[in-house]
C-alpha positions in Angstrom: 39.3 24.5 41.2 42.0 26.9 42.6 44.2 28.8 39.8 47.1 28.7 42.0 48.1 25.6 41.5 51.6 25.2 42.8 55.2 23.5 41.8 57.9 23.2 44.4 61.0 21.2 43.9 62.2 18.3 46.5 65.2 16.6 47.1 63.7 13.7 46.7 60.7 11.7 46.5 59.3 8.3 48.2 56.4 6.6 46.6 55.1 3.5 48.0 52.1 1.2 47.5 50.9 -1.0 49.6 51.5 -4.3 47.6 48.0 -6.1 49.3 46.1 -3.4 47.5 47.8 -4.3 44.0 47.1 -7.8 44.9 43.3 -7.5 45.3 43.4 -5.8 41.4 45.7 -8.3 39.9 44.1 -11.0 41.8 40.8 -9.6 39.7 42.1 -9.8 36.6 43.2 -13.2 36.4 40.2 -14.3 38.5 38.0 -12.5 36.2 39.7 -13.9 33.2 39.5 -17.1 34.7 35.4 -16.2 35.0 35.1 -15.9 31.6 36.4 -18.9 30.3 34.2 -20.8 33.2 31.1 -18.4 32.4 31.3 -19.5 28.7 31.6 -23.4 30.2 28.5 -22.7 32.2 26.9 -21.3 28.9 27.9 -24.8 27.3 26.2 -26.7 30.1 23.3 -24.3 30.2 22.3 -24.5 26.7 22.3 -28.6 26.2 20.1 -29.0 29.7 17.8 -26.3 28.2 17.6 -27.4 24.7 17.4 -30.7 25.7 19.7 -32.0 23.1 18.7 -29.7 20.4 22.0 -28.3 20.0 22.2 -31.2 17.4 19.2 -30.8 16.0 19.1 -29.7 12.0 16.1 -27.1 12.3 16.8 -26.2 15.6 20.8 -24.7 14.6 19.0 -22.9 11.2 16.8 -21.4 13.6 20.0 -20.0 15.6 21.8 -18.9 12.6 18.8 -16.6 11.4 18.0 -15.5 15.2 21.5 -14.2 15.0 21.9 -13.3 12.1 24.7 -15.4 11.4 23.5 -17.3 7.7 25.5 -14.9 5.6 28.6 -15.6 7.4 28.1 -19.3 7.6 27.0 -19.5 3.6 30.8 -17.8 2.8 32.1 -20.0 5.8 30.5 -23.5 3.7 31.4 -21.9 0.5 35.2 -22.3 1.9 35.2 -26.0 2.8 33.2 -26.8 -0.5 35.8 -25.7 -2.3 38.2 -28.2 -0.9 35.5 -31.0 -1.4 35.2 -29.7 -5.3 39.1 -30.3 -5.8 38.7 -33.8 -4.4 35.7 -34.6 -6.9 37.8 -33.5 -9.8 40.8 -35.3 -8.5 39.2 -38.3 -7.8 37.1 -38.1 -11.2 40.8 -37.8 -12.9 42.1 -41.1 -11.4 39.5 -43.1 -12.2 38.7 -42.0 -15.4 42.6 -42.2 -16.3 42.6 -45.9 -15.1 39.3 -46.4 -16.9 40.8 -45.3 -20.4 44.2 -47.7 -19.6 42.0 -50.8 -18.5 39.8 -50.5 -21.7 43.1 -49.5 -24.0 44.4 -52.6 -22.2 41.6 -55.1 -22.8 41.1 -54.0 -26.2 44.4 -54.2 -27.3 44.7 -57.9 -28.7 40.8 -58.6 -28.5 38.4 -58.6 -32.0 36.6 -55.5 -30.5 35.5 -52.7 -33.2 37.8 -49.1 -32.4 34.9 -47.1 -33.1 33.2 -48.0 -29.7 36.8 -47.5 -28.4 37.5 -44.4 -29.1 33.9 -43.6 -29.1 34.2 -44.4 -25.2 37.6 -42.7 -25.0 36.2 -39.1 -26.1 33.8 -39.7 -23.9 35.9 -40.4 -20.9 38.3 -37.4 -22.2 35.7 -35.0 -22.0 34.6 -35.6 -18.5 38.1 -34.9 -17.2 38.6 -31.7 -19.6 34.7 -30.0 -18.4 35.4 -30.3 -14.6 39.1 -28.9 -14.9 37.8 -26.2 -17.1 35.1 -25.2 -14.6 36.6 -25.0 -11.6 39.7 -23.1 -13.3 40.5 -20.2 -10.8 40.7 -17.6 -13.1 37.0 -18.9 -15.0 35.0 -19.6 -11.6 36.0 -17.1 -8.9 35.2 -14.4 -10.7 31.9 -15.6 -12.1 30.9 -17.5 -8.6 31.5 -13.6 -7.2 29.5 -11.8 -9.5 26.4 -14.3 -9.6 25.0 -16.3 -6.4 23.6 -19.0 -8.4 27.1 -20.1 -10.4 27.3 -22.7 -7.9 24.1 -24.2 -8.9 24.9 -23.9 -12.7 28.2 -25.6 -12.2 26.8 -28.5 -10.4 24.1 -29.0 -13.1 26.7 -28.6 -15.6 29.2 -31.5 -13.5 26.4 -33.4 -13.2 25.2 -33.8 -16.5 28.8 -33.9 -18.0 29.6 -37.0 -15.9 25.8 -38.6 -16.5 25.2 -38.5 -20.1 29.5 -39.2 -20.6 28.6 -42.5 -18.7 25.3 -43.7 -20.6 26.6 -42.4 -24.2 29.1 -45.5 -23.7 26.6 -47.9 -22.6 24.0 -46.4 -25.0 26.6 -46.4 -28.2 28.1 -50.4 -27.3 24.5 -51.4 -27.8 23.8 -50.5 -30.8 26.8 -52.8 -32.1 25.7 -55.9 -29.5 27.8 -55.2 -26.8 25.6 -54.8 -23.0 27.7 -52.8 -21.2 26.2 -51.7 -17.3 26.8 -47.7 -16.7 30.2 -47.3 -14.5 29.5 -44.4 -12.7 25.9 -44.3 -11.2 26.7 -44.5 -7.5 30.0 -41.3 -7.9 26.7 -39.4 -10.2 24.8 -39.4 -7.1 27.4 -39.1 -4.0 29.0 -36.2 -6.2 25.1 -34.3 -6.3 25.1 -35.3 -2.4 28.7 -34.9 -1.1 31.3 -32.9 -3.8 29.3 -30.6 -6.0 29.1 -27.1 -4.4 25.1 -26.5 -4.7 24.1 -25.6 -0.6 20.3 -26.3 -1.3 18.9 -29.5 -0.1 15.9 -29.4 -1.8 17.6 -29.0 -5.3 20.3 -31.8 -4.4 17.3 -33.9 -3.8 15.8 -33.1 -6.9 18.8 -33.3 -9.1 19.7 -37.0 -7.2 16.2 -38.4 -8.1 16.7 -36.9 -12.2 19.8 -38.9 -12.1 18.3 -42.0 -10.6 15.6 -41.2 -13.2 18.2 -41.6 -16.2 20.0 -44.3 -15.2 17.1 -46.1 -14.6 15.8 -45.6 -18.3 19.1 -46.4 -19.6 19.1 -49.9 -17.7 15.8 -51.0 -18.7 16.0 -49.9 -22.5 19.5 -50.6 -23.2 21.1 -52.6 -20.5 18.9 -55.5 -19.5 16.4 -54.9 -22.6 17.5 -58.2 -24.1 17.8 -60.5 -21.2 14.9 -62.6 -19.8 14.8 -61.4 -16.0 14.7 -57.7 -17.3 12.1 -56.4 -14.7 13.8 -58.2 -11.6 17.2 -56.9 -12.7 15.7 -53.1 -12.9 14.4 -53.3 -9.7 16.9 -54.3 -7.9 19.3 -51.5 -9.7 16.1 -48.7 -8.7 16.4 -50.3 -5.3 20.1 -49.7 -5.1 19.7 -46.0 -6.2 17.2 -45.4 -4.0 19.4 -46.7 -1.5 22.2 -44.5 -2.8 19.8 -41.7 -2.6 18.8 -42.0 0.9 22.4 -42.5 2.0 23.3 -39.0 0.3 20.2 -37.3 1.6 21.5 -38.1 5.1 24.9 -37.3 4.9 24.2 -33.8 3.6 22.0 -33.7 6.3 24.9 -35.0 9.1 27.2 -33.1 7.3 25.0 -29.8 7.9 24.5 -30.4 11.3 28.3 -30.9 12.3 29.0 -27.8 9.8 26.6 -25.4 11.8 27.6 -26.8 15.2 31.1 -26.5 14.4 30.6 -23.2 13.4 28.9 -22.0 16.3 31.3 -23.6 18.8 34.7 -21.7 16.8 32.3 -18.5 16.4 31.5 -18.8 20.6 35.6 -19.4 21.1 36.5 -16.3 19.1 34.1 -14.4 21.1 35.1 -15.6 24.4 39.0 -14.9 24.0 38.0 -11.7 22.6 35.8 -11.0 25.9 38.9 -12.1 27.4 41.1 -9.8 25.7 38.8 -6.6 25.9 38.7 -7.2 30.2 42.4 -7.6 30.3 42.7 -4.5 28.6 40.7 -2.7 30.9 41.9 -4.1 33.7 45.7 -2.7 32.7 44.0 0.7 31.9 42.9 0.7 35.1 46.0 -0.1 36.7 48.6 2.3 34.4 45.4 5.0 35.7 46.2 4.5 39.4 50.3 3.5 39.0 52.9 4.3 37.4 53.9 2.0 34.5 57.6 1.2 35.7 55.9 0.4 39.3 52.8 -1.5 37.4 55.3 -4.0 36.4 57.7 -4.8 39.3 54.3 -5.7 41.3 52.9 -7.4 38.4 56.0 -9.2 38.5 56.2 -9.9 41.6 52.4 -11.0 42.0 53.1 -14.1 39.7 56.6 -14.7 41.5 54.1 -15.2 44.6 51.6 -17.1 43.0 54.2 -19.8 41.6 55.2 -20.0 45.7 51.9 -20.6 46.7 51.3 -23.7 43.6 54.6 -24.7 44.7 53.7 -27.4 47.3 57.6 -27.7 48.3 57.6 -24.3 49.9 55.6 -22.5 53.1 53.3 -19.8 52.0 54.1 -16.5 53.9 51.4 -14.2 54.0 53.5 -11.4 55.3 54.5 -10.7 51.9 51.3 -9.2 51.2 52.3 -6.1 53.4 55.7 -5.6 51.1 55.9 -2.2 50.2 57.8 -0.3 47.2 59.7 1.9 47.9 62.2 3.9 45.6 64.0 7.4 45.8 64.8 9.7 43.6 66.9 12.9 43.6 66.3 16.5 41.6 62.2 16.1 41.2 59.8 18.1 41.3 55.9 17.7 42.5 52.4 19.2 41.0 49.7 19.0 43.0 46.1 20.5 42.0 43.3 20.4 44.5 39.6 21.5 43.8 38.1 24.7 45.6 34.8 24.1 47.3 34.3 20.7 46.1 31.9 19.6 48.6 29.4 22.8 47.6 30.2 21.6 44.1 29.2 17.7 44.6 25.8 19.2 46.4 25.0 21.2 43.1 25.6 18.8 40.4 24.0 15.4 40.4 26.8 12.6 41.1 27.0 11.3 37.3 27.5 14.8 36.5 30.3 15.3 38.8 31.9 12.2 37.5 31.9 13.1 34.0 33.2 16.7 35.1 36.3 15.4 37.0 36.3 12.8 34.1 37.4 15.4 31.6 39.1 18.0 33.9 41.4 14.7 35.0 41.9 13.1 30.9 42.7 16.9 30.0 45.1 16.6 32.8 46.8 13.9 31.8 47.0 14.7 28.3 48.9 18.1 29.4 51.3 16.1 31.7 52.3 13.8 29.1 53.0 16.7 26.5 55.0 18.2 29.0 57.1 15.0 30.2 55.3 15.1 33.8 54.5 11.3 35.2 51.0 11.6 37.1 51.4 9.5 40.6 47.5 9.5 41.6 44.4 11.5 41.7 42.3 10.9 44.7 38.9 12.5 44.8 39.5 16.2 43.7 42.7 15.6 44.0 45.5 15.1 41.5 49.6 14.6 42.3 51.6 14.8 39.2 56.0 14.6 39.2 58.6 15.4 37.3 61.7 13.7 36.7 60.9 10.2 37.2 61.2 7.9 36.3 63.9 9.0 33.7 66.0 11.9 35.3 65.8 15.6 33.6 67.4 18.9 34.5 64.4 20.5 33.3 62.0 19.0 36.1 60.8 22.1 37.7 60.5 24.1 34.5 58.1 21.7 33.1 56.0 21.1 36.7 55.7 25.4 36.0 54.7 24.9 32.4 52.3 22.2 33.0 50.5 24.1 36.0 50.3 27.3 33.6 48.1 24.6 31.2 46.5 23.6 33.6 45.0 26.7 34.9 44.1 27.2 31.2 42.1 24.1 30.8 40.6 25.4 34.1 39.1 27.8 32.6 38.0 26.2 29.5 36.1 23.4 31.9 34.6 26.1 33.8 
């Protein structure tokens, strides 16, 4: 590299692209934008001819999730919509246990019923409103579901048996003084253990539905039907509709899994795509603020689109001549740095070409550092070559002074690179 590097002030100075040459990079970036979006199409088509329609299929998406390592994330990403489906349960358990306790105040009112079942059933119906509330009370469940993994579980066991045994204490307590009552809330028990309650694990869902079906079916043949005639036919067909009940939970937990995971891998593959997207546009503006200046960058850029909108436009004839436009702008009191590298062909033969990139790598970044500490706009470097001026493209008295100061830093970082 030659010490002397050398300032001199000019009137003025002429710089000038050639706007084809801009074209062919801007041109890149928005095809190459445009690439990625197709590529990630391509990737879409790609994966259902391969799979064959596994995509959709439950153990095929588990598999996925642990190949990428993605079941963490999607546990915390489930935990999220479970909550909303826990506030529904509890809102929905509200309603109808509200409308319960008015139809029974309401039906009792002027008939020759005994209170105690009343209220008996009453406090029962009391208490599954209060539990729920209770548990899932913000300031009681967050902290506890953050500190142990398996609060989920214990809250759905808890839910589950608040709600069971609230719903056969009534019909257990009526008969006992004669009165057959039917238990309400068999089929919310099991769509709640299925659909609402926040335990993730399938095979414990299963379990806990068939322990439910269990009870209720106890309940119904030794306290329900016990005194009528067509007892066994009357127990079957309530084991056939929970089984029923059963098997319609058991699938959609399993539907509801599959469109969950999908779902999840289809917003996970967007994010990733428009942050591809993102990460090559910035590159690509790098690489153009490396080779232009920024105030030139964007009357091209600008011009560019003006040019595209022509050519969409199919009211107006497409002139290609405008691809030889040139920039041109002068400016008065400025003053140009050039640098130039001594023996740089006996150089390139000695080091090894990724070598000599990495040395003109950080000789040029140092450079450019310097330049912008000392309010110098770099034009270009080409090859071992590197223009700098001063006083563009905001005017300064001081132009030549700092072209001096900079060279002076330069011949210091010289050094240091040597």
């Amino acid at each position: 590299m030659d010490d002397g590097t050398w300032s001199r002030t000019t009137g003025s100075v002429v710089l000038q692209v050639g706007a084809l040459e801009l074209l062919a990079r801007y041109s890149m970036n928005s095809s190459r934008a445009t690439s990625v979006l197709s590529s990630l199409h391509e990737f879409r088509t790609q994966e259902s001819e391969q799979t064959g329609g596994k995509q959709w299929n439950w153990k095929y998406l588990r598999d996925q999730f642990y190949q990428k390592d993605l079941e963490g994330l999607y546990r915390k990403y489930d935990e999220k919509l479970r909550e909303t489906l826990i506030y529904i349960y509890v809102s929905l358990l509200v309603i109808f246990s509200t409308v319960h306790i008015v139809l029974v105040i309401v039906y009792t009112y002027n008939q020759q019923i005994q209170w105690g079942s009343t209220c008996f059933s009453m406090g029962m119906y009391v208490l599954r409103i209060t539990v729920p509330a209770l548990s899932f009370c913000k300031c009681i469940y967050d902290p506890l579901k953050n500190r142990w993994y398996w609060m989920p579980i214990l809250v759905t066991f808890i839910l589950t048996a608040d709600l069971v045994m609230s719903d056969v204490a009534v019909a257990i307590f009526t008969s006992f003084e004669g009165m057959l009552l039917r238990p309400a809330y068999s089929t919310m028990a099991l769509l709640s253990v299925y659909i609402f309650l926040p335990m993730r694990n399938n095979f414990l869902a299963i379990i806990l539905g068939v322990v439910v079906s269990v009870v209720y079916t106890f309940v119904f043949a030794f306290f329900t039907y016990y005194e009528t005639p067509d007892v066994g036919l009357l127990v079957a067909c309530e084991i056939i509709y929970l089984i029923g009940v059963n098997l319609m939970g058991v699938y959609f937990r399993l539907m509801n899994e599959i469109v969950t995971r999908r779902s999840f891998l289809d917003r996970r593959a967007c994010v990733e795509s428009t942050l591809r997207l993102k990460f090559v546009k910035d590159q690509e503006e790098r690489l153009m603020l490396s080779i232009l200046p920024e105030h030139i960058v964007s009357r091209v850029r600008q011009d560019i689109r003006n040019m595209f909108m022509n050519i969409r436009s199919p009211s107006q004839s497409h002139n290609m001549r405008s691809f030889s436009q040139l920039y041109v702008e002068e400016h008065e009191n400025v003053s140009i740095l050039y640098a130039d590298v001594v023996n740089y062909t006996q150089i390139s033969t000695t080091l090894s070409p990724l070598r000599m990139v990495e040395l003109l790598n950080e000789l040029f970044g140092r450079f450019d550092e310097a330049s912008e500490e000392h309010d110098v706009l770099r034009i270009k470097f080409l090859g071992d070559c590197y223009y700098c001026v001063s006083g563009i493209p905001k005017p300064t008295q001081q132009h030549a002074k700092n072209c001096v100061d900079l060279g002076l830093e330069m011949i210091h970082i010289i050094k240091n690179v040597r």
